[in-house]
N, C-alpha and C positions, 0 to 999 in steps of 0.2 A: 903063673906068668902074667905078667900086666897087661892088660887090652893098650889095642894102638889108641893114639892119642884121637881126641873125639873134636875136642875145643882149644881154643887156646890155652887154658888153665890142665895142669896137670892136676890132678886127685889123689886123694891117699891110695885108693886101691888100686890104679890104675899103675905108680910107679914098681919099677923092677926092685922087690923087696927080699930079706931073707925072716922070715921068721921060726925057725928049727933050731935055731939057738936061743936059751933063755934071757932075758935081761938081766944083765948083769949086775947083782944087790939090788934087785926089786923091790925088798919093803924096805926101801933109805929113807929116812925123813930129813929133810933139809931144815936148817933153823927156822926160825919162826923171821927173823929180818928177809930173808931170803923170801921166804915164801910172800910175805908182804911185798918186794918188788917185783915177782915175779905176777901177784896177784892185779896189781898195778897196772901193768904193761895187758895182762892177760885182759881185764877189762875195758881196756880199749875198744875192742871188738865188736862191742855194741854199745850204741848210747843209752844210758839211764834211765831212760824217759819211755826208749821200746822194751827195754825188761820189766819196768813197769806198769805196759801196757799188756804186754804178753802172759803176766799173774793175773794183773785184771781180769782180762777174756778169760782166762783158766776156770779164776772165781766166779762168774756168771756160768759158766758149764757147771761145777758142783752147787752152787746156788740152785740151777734148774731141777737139778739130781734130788736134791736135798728134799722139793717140795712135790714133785711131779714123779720122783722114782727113789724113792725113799733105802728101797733094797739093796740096788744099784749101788747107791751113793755110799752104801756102809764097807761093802765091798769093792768097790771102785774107787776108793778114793783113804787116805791115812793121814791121819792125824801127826802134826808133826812136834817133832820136842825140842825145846828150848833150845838146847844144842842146836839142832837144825835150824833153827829157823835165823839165830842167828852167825851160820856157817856165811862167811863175805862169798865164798864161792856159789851158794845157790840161789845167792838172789830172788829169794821168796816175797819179798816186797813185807805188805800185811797178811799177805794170805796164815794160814794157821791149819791148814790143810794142803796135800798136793796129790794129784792123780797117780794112778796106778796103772802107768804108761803100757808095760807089758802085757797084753789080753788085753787091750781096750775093746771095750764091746762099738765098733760105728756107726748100730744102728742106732744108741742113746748120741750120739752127735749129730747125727744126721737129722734127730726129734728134734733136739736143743735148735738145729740150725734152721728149721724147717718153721718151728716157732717164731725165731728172731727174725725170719724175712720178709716180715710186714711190719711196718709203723703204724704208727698209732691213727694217719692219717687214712691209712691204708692202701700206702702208695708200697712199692718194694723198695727196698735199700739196695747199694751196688755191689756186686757180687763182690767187688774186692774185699768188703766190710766182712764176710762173710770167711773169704780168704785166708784174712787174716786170724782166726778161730783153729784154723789148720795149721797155720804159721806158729801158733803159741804153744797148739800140741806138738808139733816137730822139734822145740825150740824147748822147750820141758824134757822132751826124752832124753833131749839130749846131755841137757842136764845133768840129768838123775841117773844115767848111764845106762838108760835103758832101749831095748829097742822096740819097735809099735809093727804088729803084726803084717801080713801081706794084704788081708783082708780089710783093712782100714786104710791106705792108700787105696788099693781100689775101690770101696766104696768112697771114699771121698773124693777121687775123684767122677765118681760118675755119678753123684749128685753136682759138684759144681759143674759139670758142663751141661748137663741138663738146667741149671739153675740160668744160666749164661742165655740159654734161648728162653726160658722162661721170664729173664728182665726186658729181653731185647723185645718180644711180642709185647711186653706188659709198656715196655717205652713207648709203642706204636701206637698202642692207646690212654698215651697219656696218664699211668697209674706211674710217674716215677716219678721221684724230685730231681729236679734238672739244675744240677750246682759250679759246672762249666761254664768258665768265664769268657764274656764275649771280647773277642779283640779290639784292641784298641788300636783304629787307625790312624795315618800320619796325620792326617785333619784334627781330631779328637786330641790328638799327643800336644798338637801343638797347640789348641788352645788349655788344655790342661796347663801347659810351661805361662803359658801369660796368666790365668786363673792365681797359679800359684802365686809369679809377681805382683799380682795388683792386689794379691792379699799380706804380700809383704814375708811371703813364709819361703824364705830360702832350702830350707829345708827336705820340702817337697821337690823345691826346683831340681837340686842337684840331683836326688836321688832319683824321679824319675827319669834323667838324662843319664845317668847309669844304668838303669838296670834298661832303656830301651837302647844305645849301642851297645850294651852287653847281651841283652837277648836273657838277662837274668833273673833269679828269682831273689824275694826282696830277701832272703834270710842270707845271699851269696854279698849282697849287697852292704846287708848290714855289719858282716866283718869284716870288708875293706881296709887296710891300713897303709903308712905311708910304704909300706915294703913289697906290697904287691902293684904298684906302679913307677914304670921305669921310663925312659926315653927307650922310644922303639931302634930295633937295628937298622930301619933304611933312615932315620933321623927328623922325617916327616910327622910320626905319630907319636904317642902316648900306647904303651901297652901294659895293659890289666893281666893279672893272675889271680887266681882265687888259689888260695890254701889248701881248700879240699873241697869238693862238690857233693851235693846229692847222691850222686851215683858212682862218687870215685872217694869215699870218706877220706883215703890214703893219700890222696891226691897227687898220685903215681902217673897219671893221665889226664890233667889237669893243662890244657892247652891258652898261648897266650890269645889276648884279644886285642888286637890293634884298633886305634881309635883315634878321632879326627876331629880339627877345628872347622866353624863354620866362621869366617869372617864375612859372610851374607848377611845373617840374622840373628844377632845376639842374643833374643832367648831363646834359640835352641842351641847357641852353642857351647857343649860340656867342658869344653878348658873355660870358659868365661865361668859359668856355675860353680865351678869346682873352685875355682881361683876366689871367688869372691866370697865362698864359703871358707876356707880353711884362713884368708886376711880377718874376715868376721871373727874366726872361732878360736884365731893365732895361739890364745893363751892358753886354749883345753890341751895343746900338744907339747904343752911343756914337760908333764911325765908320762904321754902316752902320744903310743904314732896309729890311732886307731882313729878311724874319720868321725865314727859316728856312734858308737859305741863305749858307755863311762864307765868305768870301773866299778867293779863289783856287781855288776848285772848283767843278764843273761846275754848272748851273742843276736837271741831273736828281738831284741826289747826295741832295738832301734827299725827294724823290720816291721816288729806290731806298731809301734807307733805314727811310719809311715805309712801304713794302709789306712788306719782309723783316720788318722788327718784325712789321704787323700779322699776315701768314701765320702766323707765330709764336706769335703771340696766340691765333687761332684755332684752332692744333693744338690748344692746351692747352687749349680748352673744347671739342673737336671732337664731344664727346659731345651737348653742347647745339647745337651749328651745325648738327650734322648731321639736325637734325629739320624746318631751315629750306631747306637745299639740298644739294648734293653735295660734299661736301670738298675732291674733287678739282677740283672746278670753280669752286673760290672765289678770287676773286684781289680787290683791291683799287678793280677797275675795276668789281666789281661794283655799290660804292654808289653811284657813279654812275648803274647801271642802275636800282638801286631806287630813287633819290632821283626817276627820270622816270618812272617804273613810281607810286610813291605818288602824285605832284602828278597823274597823269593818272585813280588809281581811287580815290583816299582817301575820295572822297564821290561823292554820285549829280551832282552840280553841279559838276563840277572847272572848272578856267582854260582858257581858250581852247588847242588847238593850238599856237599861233601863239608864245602865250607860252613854253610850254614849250619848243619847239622853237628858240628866242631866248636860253632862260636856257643849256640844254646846246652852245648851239653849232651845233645839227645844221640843216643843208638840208634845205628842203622842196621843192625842184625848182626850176629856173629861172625857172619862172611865177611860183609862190607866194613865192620869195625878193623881187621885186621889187616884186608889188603887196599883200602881207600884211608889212607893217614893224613892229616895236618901240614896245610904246605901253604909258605906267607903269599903267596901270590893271591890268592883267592881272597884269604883275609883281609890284605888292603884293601881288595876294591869294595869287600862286600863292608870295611869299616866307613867307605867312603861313600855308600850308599844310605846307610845310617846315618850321614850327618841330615839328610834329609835335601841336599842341595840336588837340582835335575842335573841327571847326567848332561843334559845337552845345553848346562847354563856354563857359560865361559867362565865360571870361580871353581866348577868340579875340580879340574885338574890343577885348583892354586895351589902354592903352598900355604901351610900355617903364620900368621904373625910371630914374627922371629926377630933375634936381633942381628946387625951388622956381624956386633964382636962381644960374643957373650961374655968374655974379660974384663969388657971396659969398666972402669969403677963408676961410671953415674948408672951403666945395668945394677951392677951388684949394688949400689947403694940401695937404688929401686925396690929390688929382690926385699934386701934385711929391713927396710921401712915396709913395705905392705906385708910380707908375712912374718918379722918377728920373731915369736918364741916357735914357731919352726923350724926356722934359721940356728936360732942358736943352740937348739936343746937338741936337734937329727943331723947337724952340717959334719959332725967329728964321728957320726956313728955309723955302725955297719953298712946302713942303707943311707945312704949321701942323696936329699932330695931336692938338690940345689939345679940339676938339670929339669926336674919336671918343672920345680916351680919359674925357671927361668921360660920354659914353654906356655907357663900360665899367667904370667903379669904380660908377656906379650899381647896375647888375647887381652887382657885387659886394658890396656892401653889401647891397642884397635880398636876398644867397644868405648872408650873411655866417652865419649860425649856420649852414645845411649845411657850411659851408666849416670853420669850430669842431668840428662833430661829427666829421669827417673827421681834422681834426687830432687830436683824443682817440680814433679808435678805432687810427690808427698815431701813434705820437710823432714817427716818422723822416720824417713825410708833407711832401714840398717845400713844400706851403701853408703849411708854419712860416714860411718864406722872404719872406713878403707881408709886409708893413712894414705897413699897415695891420691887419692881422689882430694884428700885438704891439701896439697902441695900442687900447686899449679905450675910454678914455674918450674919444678921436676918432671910435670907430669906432660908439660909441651915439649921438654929437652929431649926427651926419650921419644915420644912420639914424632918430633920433626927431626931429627938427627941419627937415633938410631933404631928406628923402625922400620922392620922392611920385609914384603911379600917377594923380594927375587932370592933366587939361587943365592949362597953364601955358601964358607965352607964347611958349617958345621951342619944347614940343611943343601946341601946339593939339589935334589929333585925330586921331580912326585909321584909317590906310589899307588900303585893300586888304580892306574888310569888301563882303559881298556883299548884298542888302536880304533876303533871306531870314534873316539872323543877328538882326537887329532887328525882324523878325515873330517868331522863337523865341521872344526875351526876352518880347517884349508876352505870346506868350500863354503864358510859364512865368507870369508875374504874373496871367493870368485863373487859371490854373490853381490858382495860392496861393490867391486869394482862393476859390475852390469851396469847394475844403479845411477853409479854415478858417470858412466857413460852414458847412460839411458837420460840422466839429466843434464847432461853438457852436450848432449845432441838438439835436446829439447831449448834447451838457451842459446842455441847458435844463431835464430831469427833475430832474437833480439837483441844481444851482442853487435851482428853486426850493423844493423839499423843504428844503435848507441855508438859505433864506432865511424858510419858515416856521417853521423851528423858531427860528431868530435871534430873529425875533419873540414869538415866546413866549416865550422865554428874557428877554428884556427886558420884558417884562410881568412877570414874575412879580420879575424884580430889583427893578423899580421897587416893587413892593407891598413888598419884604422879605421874598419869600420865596427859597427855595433848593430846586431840584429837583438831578435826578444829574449834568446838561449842566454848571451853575452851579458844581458842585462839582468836577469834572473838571479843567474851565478854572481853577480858583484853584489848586490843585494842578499842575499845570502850571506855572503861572509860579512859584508856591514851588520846585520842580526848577530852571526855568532861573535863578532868582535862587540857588539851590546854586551851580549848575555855573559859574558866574562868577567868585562870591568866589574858589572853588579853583583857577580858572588865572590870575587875577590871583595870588593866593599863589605857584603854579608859576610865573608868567613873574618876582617879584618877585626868588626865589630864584632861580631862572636866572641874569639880569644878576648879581647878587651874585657867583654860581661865575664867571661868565664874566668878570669883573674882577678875578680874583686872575691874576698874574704868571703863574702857571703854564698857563694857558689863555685868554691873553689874544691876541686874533684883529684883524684888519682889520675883519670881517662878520661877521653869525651864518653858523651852520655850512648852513641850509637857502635862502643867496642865493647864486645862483650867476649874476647880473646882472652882478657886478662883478670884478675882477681880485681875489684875498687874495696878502700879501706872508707869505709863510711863514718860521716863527723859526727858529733853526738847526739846533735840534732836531726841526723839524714832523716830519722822516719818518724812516726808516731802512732798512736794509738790510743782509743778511747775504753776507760776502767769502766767499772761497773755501774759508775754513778753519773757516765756520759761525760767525763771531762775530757779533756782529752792531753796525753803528755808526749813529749820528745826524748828518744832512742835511738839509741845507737844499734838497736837489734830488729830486723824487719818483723813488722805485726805479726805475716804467714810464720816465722819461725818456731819449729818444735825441735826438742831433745830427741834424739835417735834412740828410734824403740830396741831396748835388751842392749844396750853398750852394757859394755864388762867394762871391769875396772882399768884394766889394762887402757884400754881405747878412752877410758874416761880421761883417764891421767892424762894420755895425750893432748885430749882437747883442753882439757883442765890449765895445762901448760902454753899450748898454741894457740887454742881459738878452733876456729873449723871453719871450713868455705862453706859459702851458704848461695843459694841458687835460687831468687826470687821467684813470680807469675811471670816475667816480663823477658825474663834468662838471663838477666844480668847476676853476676859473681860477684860475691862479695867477699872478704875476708875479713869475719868477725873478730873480735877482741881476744885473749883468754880467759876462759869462764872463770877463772879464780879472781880476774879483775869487775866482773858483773854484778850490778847489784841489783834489788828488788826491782827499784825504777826500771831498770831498763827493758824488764819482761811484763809483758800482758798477766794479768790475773793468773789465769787461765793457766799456763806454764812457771808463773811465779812460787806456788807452793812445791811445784816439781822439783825447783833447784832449789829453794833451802831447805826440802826434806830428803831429797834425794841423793844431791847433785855435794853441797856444800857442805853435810854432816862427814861424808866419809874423804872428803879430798884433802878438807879442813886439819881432820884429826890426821892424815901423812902426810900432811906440812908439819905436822909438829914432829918427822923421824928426826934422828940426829942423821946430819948427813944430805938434808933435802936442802935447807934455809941457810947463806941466802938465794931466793932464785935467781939467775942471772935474768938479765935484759934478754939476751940472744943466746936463745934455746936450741940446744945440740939434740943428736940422736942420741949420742954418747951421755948427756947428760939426764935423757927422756930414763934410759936403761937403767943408771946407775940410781937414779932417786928412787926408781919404782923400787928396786931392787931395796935399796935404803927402806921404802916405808913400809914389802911385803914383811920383810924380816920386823920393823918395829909392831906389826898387827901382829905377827905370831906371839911376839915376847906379851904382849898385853892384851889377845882376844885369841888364848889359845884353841881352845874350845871351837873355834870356827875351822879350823884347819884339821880335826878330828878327823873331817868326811875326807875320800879319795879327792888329790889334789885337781885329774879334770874337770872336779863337781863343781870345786870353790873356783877355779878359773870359770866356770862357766854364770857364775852369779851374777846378776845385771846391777849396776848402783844403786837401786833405789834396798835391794837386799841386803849388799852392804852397810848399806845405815842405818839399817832396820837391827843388826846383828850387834853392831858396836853400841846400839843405845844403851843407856842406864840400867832400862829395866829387864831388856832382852838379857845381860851379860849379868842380873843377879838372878837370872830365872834360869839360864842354862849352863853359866859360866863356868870356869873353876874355878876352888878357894884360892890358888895363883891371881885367877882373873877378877877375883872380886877385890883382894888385897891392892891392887893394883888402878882400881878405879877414882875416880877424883873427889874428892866429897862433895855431896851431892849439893845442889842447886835448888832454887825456887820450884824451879821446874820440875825436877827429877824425886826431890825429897815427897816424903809418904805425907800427905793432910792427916792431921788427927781429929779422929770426931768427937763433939763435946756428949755425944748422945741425941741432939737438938737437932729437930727438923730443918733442911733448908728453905729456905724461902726464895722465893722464882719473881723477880720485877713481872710484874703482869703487863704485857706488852702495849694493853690499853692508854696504861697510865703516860706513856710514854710518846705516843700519838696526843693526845687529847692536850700535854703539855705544848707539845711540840705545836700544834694547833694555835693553843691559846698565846704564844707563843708569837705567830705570825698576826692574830688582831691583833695585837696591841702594836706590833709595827703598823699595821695600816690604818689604827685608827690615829 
């Protein structure tokens, strides 16, 4: 009879079973297709990587056997046969031996383990490490269908809990390696997010403003896609799902994460992050809805990459980190710690346990898991404590930057110009991501002048990149007309506020009103002083007379009736200067509201040999570091706003109209090696040329479209790699690819048939066999010398 139930999970043994009947056709073999899907599904079960780790361990126990108990190891352990080894169901990895699970002797593990539990340093390893050596043997029996005697549980267990006090005392004095990462607090986080910016690495940005409101680990982080983010159900947030977790692989249990804008401080807030990385990265999501994560590489790859960055990051500020924690102990999994460290002390009133311990993931026992559940109330506030704003600052309880009417077609225009091939490649499919992204270019527009100033303090800053941010006069339509922080219908109101936040506010309002009784009591002397003398003063006007008050006051307005005529005269002469050809502007020189188209002479700049020439491109200007093609072609066709030292706007030309002149040195080999070999050659698609005067979206779409198709037909070979890669390639890779010699070195025989006959340039020199000869740089001085006497003499 089955025992009553213990835990949540029921167990084989534990169910009401009948076994007195035989199986019925016991030795059936099922086809060989069958057993491969079944084998399939069955592998599921565990990942690759821990059965691979579980041989491993196996093989250092007969490894140990092998040298130190030779006897042992002959009897303890079999030789496996070829058959075996490559059965998909045992998963023997390399090994070429397997244990002889049944009779394991435990005092030879107990030696093995007893061995292992010193490094070389001579510190102890953590008992887990140890753990897991038991884990491999449990996980092998079972395998091989064997069972492991009574007496090897109990001795394994009663060395590891002796081992357990033996690390703990050995902690106490300092013999362990200490590899727990120290928290990262709000302080630390938040100069992390600026660190990031002012290294221009978005990358970092986003990710760490994910994984700290998610409370997550970076590997949750790095499979993110557009399908685990939705518009939450009170309308206010963004809510996150992971696929599977850590501790839930099935992701049966798998709870949402509501999360929240900060329209305080722009770089910590994650709809701002997120929105300006997926506008940046628009094209990678043409064949995949994965944020960060390209094709054909591992799930952790975007995970490793951001830790190493961030470590990195942090060397280079380690002077400032290290006031916050220990250098040595900083790792990435920190802000996880402090993202539950802050929601649980931020304030005297934090979110229930219950919550927190739901947002991160973590188990609270097998009690508390089952009768303490998941409930959004706690989740708002504890997502709105995350954004990092004080509970007691008057924007806690805002709502998010939203639109009036998120219908309107200058929103939607919005939308499909900053994100793109987002838009068009996810808007018709299962997960429709046209609500989050309309929750993200809002942020973006609210942040829109931080985002401006960013762009003017580096020229090369990727938020040139944003398509929105070069459209000015869209980008004020949207922000002055339909922008808006009040209740609408689609966000009603705000979640996740706790009733203390709304006794603040009432009594910040008694408080004004004290105040300002407090200061209208304190100006009643003077008042009425000013108000007797009024009186008099109008007494004595009325008779016709004139005391010193009466005479002041006329005097007075004879000054300001001066100072008028003279700036009417000054503004009259102004417009005059400013309407001669010579000076003649878009704006006056003190609006810096609006884009100015600069004349061709507006700027200048001095070459290398100190001359100095006139441009139409300001000196500071550089090319946006890592534009893709996509973003190129845009500018290519439009121009880009550019955003001096001084913060005046400009809107530059289209790069397709620039020439060497117009760029410094310095940036001139960028664009004709860069910029104008790959734009040049999709001008030449059928279907691009001619380009109109006044450039559509509709037309931005269709050319590109025209000239990716004519690069496939004629640089196939580039298109081999998964299509997020080649979206992800910046111009100057571009041009590197389509060169001459790149497309005879990797190209196909398609792609070489197809190339143009070769040029000056391109064609192979033939050598005679005959040394080159090098001008000796002397001769060339000394002329040059002789050269200027004979002018002076």
């Amino acid at each position: 009879m089955a025992r009553g139930r213990q835990t949540g999970r029921i167990l084989p043994h534990q169910r009401d079973t009948d076994d007195s009947v035989p199986i019925i056709f016991a030795d059936a073999v099922i086809n060989e297709e069958h057993a491969a899907a079944v084998h399939t599904t069955e592998s599921q079960g565990m990942k690759p990587k821990t059965r691979n780790e579980y041989r491993n361990r196996e093989n250092h126990l007969m490894v140990f056997w092998e040298h130190k108990y030779p006897d042992y190891f002959e009897q303890g352990t079999v030789l496996l046969t070829d058959e075996e080894k490559n059965d998909p169901n045992k998963y023997y990895h390399k090994n070429q031996r397997d244990i002889r699970y049944a009779g394991i002797n435990v005092k030879l593990i107990t030696a093995f383990l007893s061995n292992k539990k010193t490094k070389p340093n001579g510190n102890l390893v953590h008992p887990s490490d140890l753990q897991k050596y038991g884990d491999a043997i449990k996980w092998g029996a079972t395998v091989a269908g064997q069972k492991l005697p009574t007496e090897y549980h109990i001795g394994m267990d009663t060395f590891l809990r002796a081992y357990r006090k033996e690390f703990a005392e050995a902690k106490s004095n300092g013999k362990v390696d200490e590899k727990a990462s120290d928290p990262v607090n709000a302080s630390l986080f938040s100069l992390i997010c600026q660190w990031a910016l002012a290294e221009l690495n978005i990358f970092v940005w986003v990710f760490s403003l994910l994984m700290w409101h998610m409370m997550a680990r970076s590997i949750s982080i790095s499979s993110m896609a557009l399908h685990n983010i939705r518009r939450g159900t009170a309308g206010d947030s963004l809510a996150f799902k992971y696929d599977n977790s850590k501790t839930d692989q099935s992701g049966e249990f798998v709870q949402e994460k509501n999360c929240y804008a900060n329209p305080q401080t722009p770089y910590l807030c994650l709809y701002l992050a997120l929105g300006c990385y997926m506008s940046i990265n628009s094209e990678s999501f043409e064949s995949t809805e994965k944020l960060f994560v390209k094709s054909n590489t591992k799930n952790n790859t975007a995970a490793q990459n951001y830790c190493r960055q961030l470590s990195a990051l942090v060397s280079r500020h380690a002077d400032a980190a290290k006031k916050f924690l220990r250098i040595s102990r900083f790792h990435a999994h920190g802000i996880r710690k402090g993202s539950g460290t802050h929601a649980s002390s931020a304030t005297t009133l934090p979110p229930q346990f219950t919550s927190v311990a739901a947002r991160g993931e973590w188990s609270m026992g097998k009690i508390l898991d089952i009768y303490f559940q998941f409930a959004m109330g706690g989740d708002y506030y504890l997502g709105r404590l995350l954004t990092l704003i004080a509970p007691e600052d008057e924007l806690f309880d805002s709502l998010p930057p939203h639109w009036v009417d998120e219908e309107h077609p200058t929103v939607r225009e919005g939308i499909e110009i900053t994100f793109g091939k987002v838009v068009s490649s996810h808007e018709n499919g299962e997960h429709n991501p046209i609500g989050v992204l309309s929750f993200l270019l809002a942020s973006m527009v609210h942040h829109s002048d931080w985002l401006l100033e960013q762009m003017a303090a580096r020229p090369d800053h990727p938020f040139s990149n944003i398509p929105i941010l070069n459209k000015p006069e869209l980008l004020k339509e949207l922000k002055d007309e339909h922008l808006t922080l009040k209740p609408t219908v689609a966000v009603k109101a705000a979640t996740g506020i706790p009733p203390f936040v709304a006794q603040n506010r009432l009594l910040r309002k008694v408080l004004d009103i004290c105040v300002l009784n407090h200061e209208a009591l304190g100006e009643f002397k003077s008042d009425l002083t000013e108000a007797v003398a009024e009186a008099v003063d109008a007494k004595v006007s009325a008779e016709g007379g004139v005391n010193n008050s009466i005479l002041l006051g006329q005097l007075s307005r004879l000054r300001d009736d001066i100072r008028e005529d003279l700036n009417n005269t000054r503004t009259a002469l102004a417009e005059q200067i400013g309407n001669s050809p010579a000076t003649a502007d878009v704006r006056p020189r003190g609006d810096n509201t609006a884009s100015r188209i600069p004349r061709p002479d507006q700027f200048e700049y001095t070459d290398n040999r100190g001359k100095v020439h006139k441009s139409c491109v300001p000196a500071s200007f550089a090319f946006p570091r890592g534009t893709t093609r996509w973003d190129g072609w845009r500018k290519w066709l439009e121009g880009q706003v550019y955003i001096d030292e001084s913060g005046t706007t400009w809107k530059l030309k289209p790069f397709r109209h620039l020439n060497g002149m117009d760029l410094k040195p310095q940036i001139r080999a960028a664009y004709h090696n860069e910029w104008q070999q790959i734009f040049k050659r999709m001008e030449d698609a059928p279907g691009v040329k001619p380009i109109p005067d006044s450039i559509t979206e509709e037309y931005i779409k269709e050319s590109y479209d025209c000239a990716t198709q004519f690069l496939k037909d004629n640089y196939s070979y580039i298109f081999t790699k998964p299509d997020d890669r080649v979206a992800s390639y910046a111009v100057g890779t571009w041009s590197k690819k389509i060169k001459y010699s790149e497309v005879l070195k990797h190209g196909t025989e398609e792609d070489k048939q197809k190339l143009p006959p070769p040029t000056a340039n391109n064609n192979k020199r033939k050598s005679d066999g005959k040394e080159r000869t090098t001008r000796n740089p002397r001769r060339f001085i000394n002329r040059v010398s002789t050269h200027r006497e004979s002018i002076v003499v």
